[in-house]
GUSE-372720 format. One record per residue (C-alpha): residue number from 0; residue in one letter; x, y, z. Coordinates in Angstrom, 2 decimals. Layout:
<atoms>
 volum marlum       X       Y       Z
   NUM      A       X       Y       Z
...
</atoms>
This chain:
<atoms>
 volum marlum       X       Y       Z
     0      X   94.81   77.32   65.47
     1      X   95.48   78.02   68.84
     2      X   94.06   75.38   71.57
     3      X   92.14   77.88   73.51
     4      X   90.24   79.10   70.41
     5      X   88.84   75.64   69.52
     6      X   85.42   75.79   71.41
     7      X   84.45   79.36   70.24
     8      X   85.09   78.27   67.58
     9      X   82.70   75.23   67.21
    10      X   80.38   77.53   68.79
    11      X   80.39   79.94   66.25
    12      X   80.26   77.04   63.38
    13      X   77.09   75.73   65.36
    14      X   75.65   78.85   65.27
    15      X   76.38   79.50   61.16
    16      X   74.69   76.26   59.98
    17      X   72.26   75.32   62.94
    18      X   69.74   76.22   60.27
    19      X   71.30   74.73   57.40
    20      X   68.67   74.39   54.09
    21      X   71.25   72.87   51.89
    22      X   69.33   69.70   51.10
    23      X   65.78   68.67   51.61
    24      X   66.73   67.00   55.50
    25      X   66.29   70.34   56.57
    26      X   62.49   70.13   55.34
    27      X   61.79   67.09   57.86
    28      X   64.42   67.52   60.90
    29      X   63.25   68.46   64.27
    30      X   66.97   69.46   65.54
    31      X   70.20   69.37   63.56
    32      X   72.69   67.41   65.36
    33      X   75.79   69.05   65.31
    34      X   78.21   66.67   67.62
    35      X   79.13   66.83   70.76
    36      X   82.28   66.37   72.90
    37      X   85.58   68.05   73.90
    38      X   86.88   70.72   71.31
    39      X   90.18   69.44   72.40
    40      X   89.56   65.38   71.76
    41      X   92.37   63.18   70.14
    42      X   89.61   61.05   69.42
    43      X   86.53   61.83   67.08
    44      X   83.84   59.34   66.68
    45      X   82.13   59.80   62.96
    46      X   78.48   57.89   62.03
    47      X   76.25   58.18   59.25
    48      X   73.45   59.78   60.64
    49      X   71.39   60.90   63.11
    50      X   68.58   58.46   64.51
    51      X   64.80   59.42   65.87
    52      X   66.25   60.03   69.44
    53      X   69.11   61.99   68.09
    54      X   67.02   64.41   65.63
    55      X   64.60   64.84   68.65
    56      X   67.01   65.69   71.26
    57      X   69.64   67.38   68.73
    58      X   72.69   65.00   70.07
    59      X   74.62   62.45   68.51
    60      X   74.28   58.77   69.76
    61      X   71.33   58.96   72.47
    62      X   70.01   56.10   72.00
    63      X   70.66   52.21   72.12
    64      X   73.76   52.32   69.48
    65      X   74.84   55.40   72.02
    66      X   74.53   53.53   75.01
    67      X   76.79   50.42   73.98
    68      X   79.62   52.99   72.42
    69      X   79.24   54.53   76.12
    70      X   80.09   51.16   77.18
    71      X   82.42   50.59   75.16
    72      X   84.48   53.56   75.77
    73      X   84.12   52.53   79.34
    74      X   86.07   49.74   78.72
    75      X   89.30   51.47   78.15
    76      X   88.60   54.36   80.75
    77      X   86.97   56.67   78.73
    78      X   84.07   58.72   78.40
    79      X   82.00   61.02   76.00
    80      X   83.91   64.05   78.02
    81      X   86.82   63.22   76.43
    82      X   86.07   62.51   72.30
    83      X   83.98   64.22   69.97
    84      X   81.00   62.30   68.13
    85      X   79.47   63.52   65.05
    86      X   77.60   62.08   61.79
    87      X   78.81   62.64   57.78
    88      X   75.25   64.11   57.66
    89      X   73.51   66.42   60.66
    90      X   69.88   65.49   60.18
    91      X   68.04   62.61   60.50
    92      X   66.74   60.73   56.64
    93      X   63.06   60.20   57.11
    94      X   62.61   56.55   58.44
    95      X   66.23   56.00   58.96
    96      X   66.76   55.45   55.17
    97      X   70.27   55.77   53.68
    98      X   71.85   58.70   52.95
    99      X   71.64   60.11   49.29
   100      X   74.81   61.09   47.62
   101      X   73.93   64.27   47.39
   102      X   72.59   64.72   51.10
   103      X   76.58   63.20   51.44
   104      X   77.90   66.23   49.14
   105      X   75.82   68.65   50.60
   106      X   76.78   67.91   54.31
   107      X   80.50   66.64   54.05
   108      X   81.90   70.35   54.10
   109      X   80.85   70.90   57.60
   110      X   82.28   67.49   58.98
   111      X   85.59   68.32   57.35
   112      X   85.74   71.83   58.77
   113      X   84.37   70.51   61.74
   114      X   87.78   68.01   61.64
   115      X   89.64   70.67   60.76
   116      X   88.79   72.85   64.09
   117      X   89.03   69.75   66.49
   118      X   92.45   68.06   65.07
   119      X   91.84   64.75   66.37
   120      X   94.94   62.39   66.09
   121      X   92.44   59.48   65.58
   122      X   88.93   59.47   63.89
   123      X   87.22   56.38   63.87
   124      X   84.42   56.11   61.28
   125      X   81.52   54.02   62.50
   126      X   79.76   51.94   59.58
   127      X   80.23   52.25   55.86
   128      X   79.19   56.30   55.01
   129      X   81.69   58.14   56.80
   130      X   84.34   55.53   56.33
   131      X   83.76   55.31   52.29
   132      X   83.76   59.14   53.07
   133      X   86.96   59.87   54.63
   134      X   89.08   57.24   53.31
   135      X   87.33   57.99   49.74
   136      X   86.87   54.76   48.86
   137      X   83.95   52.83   47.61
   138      X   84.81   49.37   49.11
   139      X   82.67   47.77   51.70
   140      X   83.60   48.16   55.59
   141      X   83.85   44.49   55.50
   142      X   87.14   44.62   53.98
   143      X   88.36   47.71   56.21
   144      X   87.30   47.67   59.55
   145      X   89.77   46.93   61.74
   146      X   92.57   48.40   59.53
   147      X   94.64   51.45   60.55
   148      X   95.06   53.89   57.66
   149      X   97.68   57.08   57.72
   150      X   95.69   59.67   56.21
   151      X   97.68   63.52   55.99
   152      X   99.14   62.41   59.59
   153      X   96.32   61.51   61.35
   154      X   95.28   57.87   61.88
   155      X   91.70   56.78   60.36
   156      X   90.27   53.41   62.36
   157      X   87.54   51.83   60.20
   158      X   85.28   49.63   62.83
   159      X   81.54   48.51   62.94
   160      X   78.69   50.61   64.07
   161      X   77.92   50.51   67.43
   162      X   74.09   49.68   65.93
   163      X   75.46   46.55   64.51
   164      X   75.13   44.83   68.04
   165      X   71.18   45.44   68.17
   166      X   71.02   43.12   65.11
   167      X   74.27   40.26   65.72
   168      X   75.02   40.23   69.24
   169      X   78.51   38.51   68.27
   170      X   79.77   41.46   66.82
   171      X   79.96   43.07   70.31
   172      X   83.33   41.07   70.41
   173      X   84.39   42.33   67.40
   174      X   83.78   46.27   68.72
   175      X   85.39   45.16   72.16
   176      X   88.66   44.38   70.05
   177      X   88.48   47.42   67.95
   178      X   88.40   49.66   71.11
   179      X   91.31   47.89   72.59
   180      X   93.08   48.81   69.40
   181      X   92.29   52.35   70.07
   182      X   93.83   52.29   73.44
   183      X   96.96   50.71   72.24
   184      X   96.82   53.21   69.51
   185      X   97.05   56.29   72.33
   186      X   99.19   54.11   74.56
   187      X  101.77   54.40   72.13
   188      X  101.60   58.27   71.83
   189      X   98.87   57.96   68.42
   190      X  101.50   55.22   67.20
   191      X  100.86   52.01   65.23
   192      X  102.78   49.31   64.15
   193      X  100.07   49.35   61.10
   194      X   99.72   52.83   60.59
   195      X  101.65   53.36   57.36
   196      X   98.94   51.24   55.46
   197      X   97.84   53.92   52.39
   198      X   93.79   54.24   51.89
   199      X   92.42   52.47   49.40
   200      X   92.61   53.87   45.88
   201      X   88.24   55.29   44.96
   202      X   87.17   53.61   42.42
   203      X   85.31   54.70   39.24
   204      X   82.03   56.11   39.77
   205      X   81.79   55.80   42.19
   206      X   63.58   62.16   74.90
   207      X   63.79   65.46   76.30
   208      X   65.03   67.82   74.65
   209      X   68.05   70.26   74.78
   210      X   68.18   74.11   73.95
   211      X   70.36   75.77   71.85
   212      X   72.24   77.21   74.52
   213      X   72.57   73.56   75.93
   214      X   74.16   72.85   72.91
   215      X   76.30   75.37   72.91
   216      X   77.79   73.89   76.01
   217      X   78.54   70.65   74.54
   218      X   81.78   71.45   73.53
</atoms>
């Protein structure tokens, strides 16, 4: 796919499934949040899904949680100009619950193809969903985060949701370290001395808000 193609083309994937009724979310959502960012970032950010200030406003990370990954980009000289944040699903579980597995199935499609537009180098998954997701694994993010995985040539970076820091301040150090990982990770050309680990095998079983045309310009 041709560089120059890759925002019409998120905006014509926004426009096909900005009113998705694949699963019941799309019963309770105010907005589906489809991402936002550069079409062209080396870097995509992946949650689990969106929040009350997200679903109202129809963009990823707005709230607390987005606030501390804006700081944390900051740290190594980046901003949300530059990356691409989604969520595994688009709209928000009532009351913040958990994703259902088949909210997971039903929604995973449009992450991939949204991957598969973008062509980050990097994509770090945030949290357990997306990381259990895209490394198709069912072990914890405990045991992951931090690791650098080679998945099909691109470079999967398990770390901690930025949300963990509202509940365990001390894990701000951990995310601080993570994102210096990332920049030694594009320092060395999307290099890592790591990278050649293989994902772990799945197991068995296992505020205001913004217009669509807004949206549209996100990208």
């Amino acid at each position: 796919m041709e560089d120059k193609n890759r925002r019409e083309k998120l905006k014509d994937f926004f426009l096909e499934i900005k009113d998705c009724r694949k699963c019941e979310l799309s019963g309770t959502r105010t907005k589906l949040v489809f991402g936002s960012g550069s079409a062209f970032a080396g870097i995509m950010f992946v949650g689990e899904a969106p929040g009350k200030n997200e679903d109202l406003q129809g963009l990823p990370f707005v709230g607390r949680a987005g606030r501390i990954l804006d700081s944390l980009l900051e740290s190594i000289g980046m901003d949300r100009s530059q990356v691409f944040i989604a969520n595994v699903l688009k709209c928000r579980p009532p009351g913040n619950r958990d994703p259902k597995i088949e909210e997971i199935n039903a929604c995973k499609d449009y992450l991939f193809h949204q991957i598969g537009i973008i062509n980050p180098k990097i994509i770090c998954t945030l949290g357990r969903y997306s990381t259990q997701l895209l490394l198709k694994t069912t072990e914890g993010i405990s045991g992951l985060r931090g690791k650098v995985f080679n998945i099909e040539g691109r470079i999967i970076l398990p770390i901690n949701h930025p949300a963990a820091v509202l509940y365990a301040p001390s894990r701000m150090e951990i995310l601080e370290k993570d994102f210096l990982r990332i920049k030694e990770i594009m320092d060395s050309n999307y290099k890592s001395a790591d990278s050649d680990k293989e994902a772990p095998k799945i197991e068995a079983n296992g505020d205001e808000e913004k217009t669509e045309e807004e949206q549209l310009g996100l990208f």
